[in-house]
C-alpha positions in Angstrom: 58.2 40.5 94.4 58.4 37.1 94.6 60.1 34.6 91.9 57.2 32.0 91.0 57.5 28.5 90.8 59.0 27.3 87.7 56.1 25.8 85.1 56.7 22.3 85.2 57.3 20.0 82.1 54.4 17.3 81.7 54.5 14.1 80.0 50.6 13.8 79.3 51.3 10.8 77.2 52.5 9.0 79.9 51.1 5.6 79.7 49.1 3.6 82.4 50.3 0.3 83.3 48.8 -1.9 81.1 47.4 -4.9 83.6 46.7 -8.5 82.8 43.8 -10.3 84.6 46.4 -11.7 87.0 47.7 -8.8 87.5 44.0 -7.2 88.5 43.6 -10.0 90.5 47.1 -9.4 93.0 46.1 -5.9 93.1 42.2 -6.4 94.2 43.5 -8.8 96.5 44.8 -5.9 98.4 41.5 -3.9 98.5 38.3 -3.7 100.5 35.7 -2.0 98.6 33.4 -0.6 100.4 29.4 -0.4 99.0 27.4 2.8 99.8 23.8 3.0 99.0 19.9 3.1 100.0 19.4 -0.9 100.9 16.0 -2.1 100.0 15.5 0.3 96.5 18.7 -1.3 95.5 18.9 -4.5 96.7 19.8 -6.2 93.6 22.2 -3.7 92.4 24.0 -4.3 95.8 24.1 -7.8 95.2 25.3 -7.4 91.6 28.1 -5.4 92.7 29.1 -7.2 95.8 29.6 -10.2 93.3 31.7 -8.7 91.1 34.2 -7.3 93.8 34.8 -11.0 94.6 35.1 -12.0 91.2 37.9 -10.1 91.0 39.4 -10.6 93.8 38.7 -7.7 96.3 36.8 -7.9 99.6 33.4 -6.3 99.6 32.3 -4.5 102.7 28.6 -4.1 102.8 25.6 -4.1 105.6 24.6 -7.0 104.7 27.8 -8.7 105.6 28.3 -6.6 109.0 26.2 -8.8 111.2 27.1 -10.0 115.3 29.0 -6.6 115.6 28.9 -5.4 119.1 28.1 -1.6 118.1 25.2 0.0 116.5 24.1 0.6 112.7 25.8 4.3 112.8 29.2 2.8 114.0 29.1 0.0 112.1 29.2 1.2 109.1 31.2 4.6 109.0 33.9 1.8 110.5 33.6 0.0 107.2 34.3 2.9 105.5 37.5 3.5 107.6 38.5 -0.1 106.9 38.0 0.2 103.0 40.1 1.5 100.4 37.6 2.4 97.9 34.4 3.4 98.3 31.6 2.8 95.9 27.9 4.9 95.8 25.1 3.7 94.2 22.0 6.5 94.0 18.6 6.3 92.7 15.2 8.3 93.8 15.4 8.1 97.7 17.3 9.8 100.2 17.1 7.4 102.8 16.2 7.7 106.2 17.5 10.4 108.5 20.6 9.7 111.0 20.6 11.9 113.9 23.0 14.4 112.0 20.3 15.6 109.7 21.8 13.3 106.7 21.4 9.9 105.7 23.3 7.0 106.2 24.3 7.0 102.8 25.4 10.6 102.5 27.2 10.1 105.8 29.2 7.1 104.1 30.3 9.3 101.7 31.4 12.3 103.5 33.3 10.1 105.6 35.2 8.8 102.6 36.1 12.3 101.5 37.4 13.0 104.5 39.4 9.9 105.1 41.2 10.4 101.5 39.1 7.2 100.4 39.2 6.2 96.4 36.0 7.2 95.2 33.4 6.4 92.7 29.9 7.2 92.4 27.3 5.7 89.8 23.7 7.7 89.6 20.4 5.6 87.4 20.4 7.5 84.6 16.6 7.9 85.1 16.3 10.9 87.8 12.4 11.7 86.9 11.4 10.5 90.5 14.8 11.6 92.4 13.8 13.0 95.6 15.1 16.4 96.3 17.1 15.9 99.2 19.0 13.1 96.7 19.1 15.5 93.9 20.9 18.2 96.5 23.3 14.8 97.4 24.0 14.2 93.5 24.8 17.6 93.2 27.7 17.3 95.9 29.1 14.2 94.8 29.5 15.8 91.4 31.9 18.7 92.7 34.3 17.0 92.7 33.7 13.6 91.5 32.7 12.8 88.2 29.6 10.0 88.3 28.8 7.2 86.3 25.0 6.4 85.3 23.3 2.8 85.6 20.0 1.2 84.3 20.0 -1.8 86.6 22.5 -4.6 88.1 24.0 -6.1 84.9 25.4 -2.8 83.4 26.3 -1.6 86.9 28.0 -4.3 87.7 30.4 -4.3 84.5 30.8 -0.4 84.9 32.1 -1.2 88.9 34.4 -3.8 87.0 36.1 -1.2 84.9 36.6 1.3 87.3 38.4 -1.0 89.5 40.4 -2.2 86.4 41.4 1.4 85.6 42.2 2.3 89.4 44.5 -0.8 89.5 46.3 0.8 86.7 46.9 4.0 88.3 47.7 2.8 91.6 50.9 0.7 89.7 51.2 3.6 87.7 52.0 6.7 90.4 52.6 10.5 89.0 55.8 11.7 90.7 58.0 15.0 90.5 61.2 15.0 90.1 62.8 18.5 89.8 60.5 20.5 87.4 59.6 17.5 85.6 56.4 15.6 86.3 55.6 12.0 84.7 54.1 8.5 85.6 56.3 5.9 86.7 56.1 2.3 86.0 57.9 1.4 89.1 59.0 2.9 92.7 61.0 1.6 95.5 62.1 3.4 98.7 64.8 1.5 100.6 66.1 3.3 103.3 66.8 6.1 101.2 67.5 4.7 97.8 64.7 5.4 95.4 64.7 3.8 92.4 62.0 5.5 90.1 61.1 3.7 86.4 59.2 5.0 83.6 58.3 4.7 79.8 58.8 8.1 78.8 57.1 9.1 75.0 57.3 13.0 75.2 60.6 14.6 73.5 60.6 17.5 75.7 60.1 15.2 78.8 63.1 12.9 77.6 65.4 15.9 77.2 64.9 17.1 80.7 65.5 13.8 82.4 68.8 13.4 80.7 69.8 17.1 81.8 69.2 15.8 84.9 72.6 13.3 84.7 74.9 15.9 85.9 77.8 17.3 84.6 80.9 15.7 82.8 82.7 14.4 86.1 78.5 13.2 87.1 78.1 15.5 89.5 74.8 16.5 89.9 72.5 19.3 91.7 70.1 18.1 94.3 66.5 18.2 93.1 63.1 17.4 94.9 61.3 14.5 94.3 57.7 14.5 94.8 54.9 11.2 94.8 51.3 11.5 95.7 52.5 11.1 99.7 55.7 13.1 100.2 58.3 15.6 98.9 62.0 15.6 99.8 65.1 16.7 98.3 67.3 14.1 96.0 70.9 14.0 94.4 70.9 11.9 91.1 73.0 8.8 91.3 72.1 7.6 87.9 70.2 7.6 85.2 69.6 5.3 82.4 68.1 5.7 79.3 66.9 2.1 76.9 65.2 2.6 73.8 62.2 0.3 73.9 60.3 1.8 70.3 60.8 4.4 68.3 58.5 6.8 70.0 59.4 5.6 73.6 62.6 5.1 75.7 62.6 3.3 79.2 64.2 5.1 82.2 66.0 4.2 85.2 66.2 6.8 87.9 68.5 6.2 90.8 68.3 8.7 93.5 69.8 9.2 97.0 67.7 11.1 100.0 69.9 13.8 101.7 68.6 13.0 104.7 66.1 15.9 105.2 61.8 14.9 105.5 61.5 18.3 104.3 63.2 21.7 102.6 63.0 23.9 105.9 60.8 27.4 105.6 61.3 30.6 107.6 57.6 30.6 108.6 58.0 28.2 110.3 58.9 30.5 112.9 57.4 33.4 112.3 54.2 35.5 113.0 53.1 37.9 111.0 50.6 40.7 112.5 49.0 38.1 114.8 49.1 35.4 112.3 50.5 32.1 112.9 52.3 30.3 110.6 49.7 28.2 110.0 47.3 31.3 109.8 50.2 33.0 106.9 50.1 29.6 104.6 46.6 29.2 104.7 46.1 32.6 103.8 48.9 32.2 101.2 46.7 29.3 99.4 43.6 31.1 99.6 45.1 33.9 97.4 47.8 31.9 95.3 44.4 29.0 94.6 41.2 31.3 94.8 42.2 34.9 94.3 41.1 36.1 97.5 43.2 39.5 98.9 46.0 39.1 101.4 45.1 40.2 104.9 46.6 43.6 105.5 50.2 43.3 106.1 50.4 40.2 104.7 51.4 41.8 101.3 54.7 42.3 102.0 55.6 38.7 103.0 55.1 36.9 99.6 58.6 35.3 100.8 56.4 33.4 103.5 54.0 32.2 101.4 53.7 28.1 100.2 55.2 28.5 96.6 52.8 27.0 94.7 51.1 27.5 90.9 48.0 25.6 89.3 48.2 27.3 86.0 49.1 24.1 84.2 47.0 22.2 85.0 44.0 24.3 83.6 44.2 22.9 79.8 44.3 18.9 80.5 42.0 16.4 80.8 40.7 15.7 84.2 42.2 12.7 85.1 45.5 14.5 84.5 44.4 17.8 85.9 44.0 16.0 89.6 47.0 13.9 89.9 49.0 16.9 88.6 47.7 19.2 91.0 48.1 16.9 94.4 51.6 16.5 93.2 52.6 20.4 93.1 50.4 20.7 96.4 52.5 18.0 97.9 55.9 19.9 96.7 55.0 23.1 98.5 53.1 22.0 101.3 54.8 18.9 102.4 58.4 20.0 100.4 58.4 23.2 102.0 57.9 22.0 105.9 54.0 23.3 105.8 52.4 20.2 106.3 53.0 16.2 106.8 49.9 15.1 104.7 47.5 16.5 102.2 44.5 15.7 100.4 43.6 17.3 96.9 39.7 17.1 95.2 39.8 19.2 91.7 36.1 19.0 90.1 34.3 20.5 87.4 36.6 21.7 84.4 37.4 24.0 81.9 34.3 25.3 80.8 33.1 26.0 84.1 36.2 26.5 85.6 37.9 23.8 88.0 36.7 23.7 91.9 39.7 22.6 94.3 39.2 21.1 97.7 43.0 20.9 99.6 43.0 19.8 102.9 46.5 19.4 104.9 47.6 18.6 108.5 50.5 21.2 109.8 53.7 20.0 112.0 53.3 20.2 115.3 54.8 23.1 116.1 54.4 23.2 119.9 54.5 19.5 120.1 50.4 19.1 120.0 48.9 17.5 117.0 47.2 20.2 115.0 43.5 20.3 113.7 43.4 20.1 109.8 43.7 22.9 107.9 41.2 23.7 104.6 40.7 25.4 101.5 38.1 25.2 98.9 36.4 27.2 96.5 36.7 28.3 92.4 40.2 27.8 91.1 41.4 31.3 89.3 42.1 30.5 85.9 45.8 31.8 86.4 46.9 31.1 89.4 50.4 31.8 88.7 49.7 35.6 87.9 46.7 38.1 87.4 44.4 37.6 90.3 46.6 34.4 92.3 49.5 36.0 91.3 53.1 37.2 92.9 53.1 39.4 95.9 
């Protein structure tokens, strides 16, 4: 039997940066936004929301503005989805026409956004009486994962495409990150060569407690922990950590850490094959039954040591919004953390009613010095994926 993961301490009242307009404005200034829709049933909606990108700051990317290129429609605009960092849909009641791949232009847009990792948001009109069925079958993917918006024409769009870029300002300046068993949003992170520096308005009591724990002993010693963001997981010895009161119900922290070194915590299957499996083969199975509750291969069972130590089961009571950043985060820890994979992308849809779908796609090391094809899971998250069906082997 294998020891699970210890459940993680959450500060769900950790606040977004607040922004300021100027503040907006640095951050779109940074951002291409590309625009994904049917052109001539939404030609003024696409106008409406090309506007507003450049009102605050950010660069559209639309067909309209892709003329003289050398290459054709196809490559012209999957490359502008490559170039952009967010990508916005706009649906209505046509499809589109077909591109050779059997799917439209638009629904090629956005599968090429999911699998780049882009920032995504989609906005449906809110009046689907006339939606053709091959767009109704396209809403119906988009809202796996993503959670759409509705529209009645330009103007409301328009502000709705403004607030969403407001809010994912906010949460790019504000990342989630690990550190040890706690998990909160920081206000603030810098890498330099080694020397993170991690800020953060902390509210939660039990959140507080554990940070200051984290200070070491009398003579400051302390034990190396792993810190985890949204792109990487390492291990970490605490230099220092500091601790203003700010309001009564807040305190301000200053996190000093030092990297040991090490991209990653090492794991033995790294080298090992297990009854024909590589160890590729052994952590995606390990996912697949830890995430989805699907039965180890035969043999497998007695290898829980192998597996990528990894539990979802606290995610399954918070808000969305939380739900997804939280689970990328403990993904990252034992994919990334654990020597599994270099880079992985999380999509968790639905919620608790129906039950969360999860979408994580990862690239493994290159073990034998050739780059690896991406490796993916998806399916219905068990509601426990720490025990009963997902649990210990």
């Amino acid at each position: 039997m294998e020891h699970e993961p210890e459940r993680p301490v959450i500060d769900r009242t950790s606040p977004a940066r607040r922004l300021t307009g100027e503040g907006v404005y640095s951050w779109a200034q940074t951002q291409r936004v590309f625009i994904s829709s049917v052109m001539g049933e939404l030609a003024k909606e696409r106008r409406a929301v090309a506007a507003a990108v450049e009102e605050m700051g950010a660069t559209p990317v639309w067909f309209e503005a892709l003329g003289g290129r050398d290459e054709g429609a196809e490559a012209a605009y999957l490359d502008g989805v490559r170039r952009a960092e967010v990508y916005l849909g706009i649906i209505a009641d046509r499809y589109g026409a077909l591109t050779p791949t059997g799917r439209s232009a638009t629904h090629e847009e956005y599968r090429e956004a999911v699998r780049l990792g882009k920032r995504i948001a989609v906005w449906v009109r809110a009046d689907g009486s006339r939606r053709q069925g091959d767009a109704r079958e396209f809403v119906d993917e988009v809202r796996l994962f993503h959670t759409t918006g509705t529209f009645t024409g330009p103007d409301d769009l328009a502000a709705d495409v403004r607030r969403r870029l407001e809010e994912l300002a906010a949460e790019d300046l504000a990342p989630w990150v690990k550190l040890g068993s706690v998990i909160f949003r920081a206000s603030r992170v810098v890498d330099a060569s080694g020397r993170i520096e991690v800020q953060a308005i902390v509210r939660d009591p039990a959140v507080r407690e554990r940070l200051l724990s984290l200070r070491g002993d009398r003579w400051g010693r302390s034990q190396p922990v792993q810190f985890t963001d949204p792109f990487g997981s390492r291990p970490v010895t605490m230099s220092q950590v500091t601790a203003t009161t700010t309001a009564r119900s807040s305190q301000k922290f200053t996190i000093a850490l030092q990297a040991d070194g090490r991209t990653s915590r090492g794991h033995p299957s790294q080298w090992m094959t297990v009854n024909t499996l590589s160890p590729d083969d052994v952590v995606e199975q390990g996912l697949r039954h830890r995430l989805l509750g699907e039965d180890l291969p035969a043999g497998l069972d007695g290898f829980g040591f192998l597996l990528p130590k990894v539990s979802l089961a606290a995610i399954h009571d918070m808000p969305p919004d939380i739900a997804g950043a939280v689970a990328h985060l403990l993904l990252v820890e034992a994919l990334v953390g654990d020597g599994h994979a270099t880079t992985v992308q999380t999509r968790l849809g639905g919620g608790p009613r129906g039950g969360h779908r999860i979408l994580v796609e990862w690239r493994p090391p290159a073990w034998a010095g050739a780059a690896p094809a991406p490796r993916r899971v998806e399916g219905r998250l068990v509601e426990e994926s720490a025990g009963g069906r997902g649990g210990g082997v």
